[in-house]
Structure formats: C-alpha cells, structure tokens
N, C-alpha and C positions, 0 to 999 in steps of 0.2 A: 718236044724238048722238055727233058724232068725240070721240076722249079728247084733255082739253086738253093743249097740250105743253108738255114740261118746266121749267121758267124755273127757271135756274142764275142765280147772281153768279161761278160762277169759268168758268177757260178762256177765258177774254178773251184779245185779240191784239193787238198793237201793228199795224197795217195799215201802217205806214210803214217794218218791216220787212221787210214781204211772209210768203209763207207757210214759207218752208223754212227752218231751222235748222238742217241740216247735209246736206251731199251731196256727190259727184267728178261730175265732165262735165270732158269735153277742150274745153280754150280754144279757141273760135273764131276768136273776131276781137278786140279791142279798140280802136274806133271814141270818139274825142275829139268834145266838140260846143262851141262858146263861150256861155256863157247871162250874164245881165245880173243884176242884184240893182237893185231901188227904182230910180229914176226923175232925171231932169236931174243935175244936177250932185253929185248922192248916190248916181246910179249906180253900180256895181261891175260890174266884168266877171270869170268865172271860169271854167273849165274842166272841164265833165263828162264823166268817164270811163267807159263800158260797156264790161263785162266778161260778153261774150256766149259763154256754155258750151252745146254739144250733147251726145248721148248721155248725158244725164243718171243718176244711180243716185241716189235719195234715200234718205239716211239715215236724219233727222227730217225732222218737218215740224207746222206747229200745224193744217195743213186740208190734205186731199188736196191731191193735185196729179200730172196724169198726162201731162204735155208732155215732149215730147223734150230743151227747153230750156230756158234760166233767163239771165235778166241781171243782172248786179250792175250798180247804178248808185252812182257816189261821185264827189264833186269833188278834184278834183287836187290837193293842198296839200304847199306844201316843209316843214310842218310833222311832226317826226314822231311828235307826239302829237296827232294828228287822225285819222280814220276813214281816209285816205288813207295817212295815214302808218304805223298798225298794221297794216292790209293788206297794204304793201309791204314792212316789217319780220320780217311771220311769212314772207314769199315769198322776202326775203332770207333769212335763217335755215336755211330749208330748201336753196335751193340751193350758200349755200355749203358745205352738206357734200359738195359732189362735191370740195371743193380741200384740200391738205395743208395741215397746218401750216404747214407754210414760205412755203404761197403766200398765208397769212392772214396773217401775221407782219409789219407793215415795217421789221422791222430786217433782214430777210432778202433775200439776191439773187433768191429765188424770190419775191418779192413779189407778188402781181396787186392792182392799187388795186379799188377799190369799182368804180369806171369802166368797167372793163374787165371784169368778171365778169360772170356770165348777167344779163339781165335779164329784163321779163315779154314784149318781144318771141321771145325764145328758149322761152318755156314755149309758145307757140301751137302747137298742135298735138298738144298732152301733156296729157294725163289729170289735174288739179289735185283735192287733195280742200282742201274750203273749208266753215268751221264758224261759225256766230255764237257770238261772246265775248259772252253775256249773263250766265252762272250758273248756268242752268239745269241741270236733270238732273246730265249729267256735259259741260259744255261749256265752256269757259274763263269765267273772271272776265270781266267790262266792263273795262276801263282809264278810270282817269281822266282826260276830255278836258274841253275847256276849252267850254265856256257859255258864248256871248255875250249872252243875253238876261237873265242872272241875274250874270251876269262874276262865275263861278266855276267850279273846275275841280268837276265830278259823275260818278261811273260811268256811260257811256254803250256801251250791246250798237255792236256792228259786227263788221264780216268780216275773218276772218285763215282764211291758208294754212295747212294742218298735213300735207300732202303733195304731190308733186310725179313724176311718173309719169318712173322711173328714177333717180331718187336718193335720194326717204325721205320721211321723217316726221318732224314736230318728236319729238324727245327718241330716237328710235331708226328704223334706215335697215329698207327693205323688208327687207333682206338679211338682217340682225340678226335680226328677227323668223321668216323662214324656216327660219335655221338652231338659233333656240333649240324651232321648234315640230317640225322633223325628229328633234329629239335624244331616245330614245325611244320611238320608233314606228316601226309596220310604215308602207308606204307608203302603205294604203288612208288611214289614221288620219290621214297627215299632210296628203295631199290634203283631204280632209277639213276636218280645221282650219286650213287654209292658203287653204279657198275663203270661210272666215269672218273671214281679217282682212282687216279696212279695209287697210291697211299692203299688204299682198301685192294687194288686188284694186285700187289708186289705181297698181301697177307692171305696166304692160301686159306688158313685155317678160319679166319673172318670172315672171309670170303664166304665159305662154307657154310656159317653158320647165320649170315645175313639172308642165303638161299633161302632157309629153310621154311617151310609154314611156322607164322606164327603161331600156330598150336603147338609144334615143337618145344619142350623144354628149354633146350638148348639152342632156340633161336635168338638172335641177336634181339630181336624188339623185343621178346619175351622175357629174357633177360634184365635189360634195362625197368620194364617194368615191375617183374616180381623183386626187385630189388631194390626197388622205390626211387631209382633214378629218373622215371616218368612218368608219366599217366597219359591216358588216351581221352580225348573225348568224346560226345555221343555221335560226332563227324569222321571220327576215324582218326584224328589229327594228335599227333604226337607230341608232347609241352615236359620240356625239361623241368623236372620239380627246383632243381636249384637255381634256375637261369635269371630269376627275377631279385 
C-alpha cells in the first residue's frame, strides 16, 4: 500500500504572482500589447507591458523553475503608486546613480530633467536584478496601492528593480561593494566573496574584470592598486589606503 502524502496548510502561493521571487536576467525586449477591460460602453482600453528577461539566475523562487527565461507582465499606469509605477521608480533610482549631483539638481546648469535621463529602453541588453516587494524572508515591504474593488489603499507584493548591470544597486553601487569586500583579503578570499554577491555578479563588466589575472592591467585589484586606492602586503593581503 503507497504511503499517503503529506497534507500541509502552509506554502501556499499566490499563482498570480507566478513562481519566482527574486532573480537577474538581461532585458530582452519589452513588447507593449493594447487589451480592453468589460464590455460596450463600460469598456476600457489599457496598455500591457512585457518585460521579457534571458539568461536568467534565480535567486528565490516558491516552486522550481529551470527556463532560461521569465516575463514580467504589468499594465502601463502614469500613476506612481501602482505596480507600474513602483517598478519604474526602483529602475529610476538605480540609474540615476550614474549622474552627479549637479546633474540631479534643478537649480543647476548641469541639470538633466527626468526626460532626458536613461530610461528602460537604454537597460535592454543589460543584466537587471528584479525582486518581489512582498515581505518576505529578507525582500522589501509591499507598498501601499490603491484597490479598486474595495476603493482602499492595502499592501500589495509587485516588482521593483534593485540592480542594474554597470551602475549598482539600490542603497549601494557594484563598485562600493567590491571595494569594501577587497579590503582585507588575499586575492583568492576576495574572488571568492565577490562571486557571492548579488551586487558584483547583476555587473557583467566588474565581473569581468575582477576575473582577470592580476597582472592584467585592467584587472580589478590592479586597478585599485596602481591608483593608490590600495596596497598589498608581503602576505598577499589587501589594505585600503583610506580606511584608517
């Protein structure tokens, strides 16, 4: 007689999430579609946006999942407390770290408007790491979005950016992370811990160049060195010149 299976109440999953909860994949494409809402004169017409990722790397996830690819599906809304609008908020965020102060600032002649800065056509092709805001584990809060069904604002999970392949991470840049995990360590050590962060492995080009032999010019510790951000010493051990 087979043994009967297990019957839980937990690990339940929202299916209207889909299955993954946090992962990087390089932007594909993102393909617009027009879709309708209810019927004659109560119609609505809106705008669905796919956000089709390759090369995927899953981080979390509530149920396997072993495809090369993933799409985010969300409706387009100028609102920026909608699912649309947190999405494009955390992807804003992060890119603007590539601009100075100056050029964030409008009181400044270095000004750049909102307009004219990266937008999600410019990430195509770039490595994005993308997280569900539900609560969980260690994954952002929900934000409060607005309920039409109940017309009230409630915690609702969705997708926000939290890296972007050659500029960073929300709250701290690849780079930042590389150089506080070199500080300290022999090279093997840093390699090492440098192929475990998210942050460093969502930056292709970092990536790349922390590979390399440090006889390399262009390698990441080489770098740091000949530019007097480090020193080595006769151990092999890695000491930030400014850290003290």
């Amino acid at each position: 007689m087979a043994e009967d299976e297990i019957v839980s109440s937990r690990n339940l999953i929202d299916t209207s999430l889909g299955p993954l909860r946090k992962f990087t994949g390089v932007l594909d494409s993102i393909p617009t579609d027009k879709k309708s809402w209810g019927e004659g004169a109560q119609a609505r017409l809106y705008i669905q946006v796919s956000l089709n990722f390759r090369d995927i790397e899953v981080l979390s996830a509530v149920e396997l999942y072993h495809f090369p690819t993933y799409t985010l599906v969300v409706n387009r809304s100028n609102r920026r407390m909608s699912r649309w609008g947190v999405l494009s908020e955390s992807f804003n965020n992060i890119v603007d770290q590539a601009y100075t102060p100056e050029q964030l600032d409008p009181s400044k002649p270095q000004y750049i408007s909102p307009a004219s800065r990266a937008d999600w056509k410019d990430a195509i092709g770039k490595r994005l790491g993308i997280v569900m805001a539900d609560g969980e584990e260690d994954r952002p809060a929900p934000p409060n979005l607005w309920d039409g069904r109940n017309k009230t604002d409630k915690p609702t999970p969705c997708w926000m950016v939290y890296s972007v392949e050659g500029i960073g991470s929300k709250g701290k840049t690849a780079i930042n992370v590389a150089v506080q995990l070199l500080n300290g360590k022999t090279l093997a050590a840093f390699n090492q811990a440098a192929l475990s962060s998210q942050e460093i492995r969502a930056d292709v080009a970092l990536l790349q160049a922390i590979s390399k032999p440090v006889s390399a010019p262009d390698s990441f510790a080489n770098i740091m060195v000949t530019s007097g951000k480090f020193s080595k010493d006769a151990a092999g051990v890695y000491h930030s010149i400014t850290s003290d």
